[in-house]
C-alpha positions as MATLAB code, in Angstrom:
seq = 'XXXXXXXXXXXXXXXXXXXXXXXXXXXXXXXXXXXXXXXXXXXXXXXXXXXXXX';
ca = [
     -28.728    0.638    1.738;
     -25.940   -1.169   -0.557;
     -28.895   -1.631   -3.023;
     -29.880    2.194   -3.286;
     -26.312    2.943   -3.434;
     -25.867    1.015   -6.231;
     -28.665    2.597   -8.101;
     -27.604    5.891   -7.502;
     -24.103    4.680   -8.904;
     -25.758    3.149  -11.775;
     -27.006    6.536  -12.607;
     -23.368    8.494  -12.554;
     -21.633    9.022  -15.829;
     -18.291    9.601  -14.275;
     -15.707    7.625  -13.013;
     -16.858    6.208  -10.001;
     -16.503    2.849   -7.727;
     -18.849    1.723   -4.929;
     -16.573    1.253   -1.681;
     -18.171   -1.077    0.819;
     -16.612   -1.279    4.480;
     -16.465   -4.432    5.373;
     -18.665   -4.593    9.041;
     -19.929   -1.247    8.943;
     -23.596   -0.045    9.161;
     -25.198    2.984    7.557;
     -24.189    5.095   10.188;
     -20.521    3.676   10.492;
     -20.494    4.027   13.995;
     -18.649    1.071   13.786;
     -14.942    1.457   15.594;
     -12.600    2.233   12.477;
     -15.634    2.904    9.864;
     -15.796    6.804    9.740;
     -12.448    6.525    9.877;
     -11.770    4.652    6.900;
     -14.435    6.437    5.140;
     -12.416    9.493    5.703;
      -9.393    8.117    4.379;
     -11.169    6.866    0.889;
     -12.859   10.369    0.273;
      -9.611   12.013    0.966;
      -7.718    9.806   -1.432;
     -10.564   10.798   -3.772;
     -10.246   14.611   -3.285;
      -6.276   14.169   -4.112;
      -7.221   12.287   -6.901;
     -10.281   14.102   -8.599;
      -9.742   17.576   -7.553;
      -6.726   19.074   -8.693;
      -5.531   23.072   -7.406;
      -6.319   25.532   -9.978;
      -3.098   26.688  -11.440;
      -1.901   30.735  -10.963;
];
């Protein structure tokens, strides 16, 4: 899976970084692993997406 990922982010032509969760499978159904995937996509979302002004 890590290798198709990093195709995939080979292929972006934004800003971008690969985040791998140390112990977790594909499914993260590891204790802690959605979890923490959660918190990187939300830091993400603050980050990238910005509110429209009024």
């Amino acid at each position: 899976m890590i290798r198709m990922n990093e195709e995939a982010l080979a292929r972006l032509r934004v800003e971008k970084r690969l985040e791998i969760i140390p112990g977790a499978g594909h499914l993260f159904e590891e204790p802690g692993a959605l979890e923490e995937v959660a918190r990187l996509a939300a830091e993400w979302f603050a980050r990238h997406l910005v509110p429209a002004e009024a």
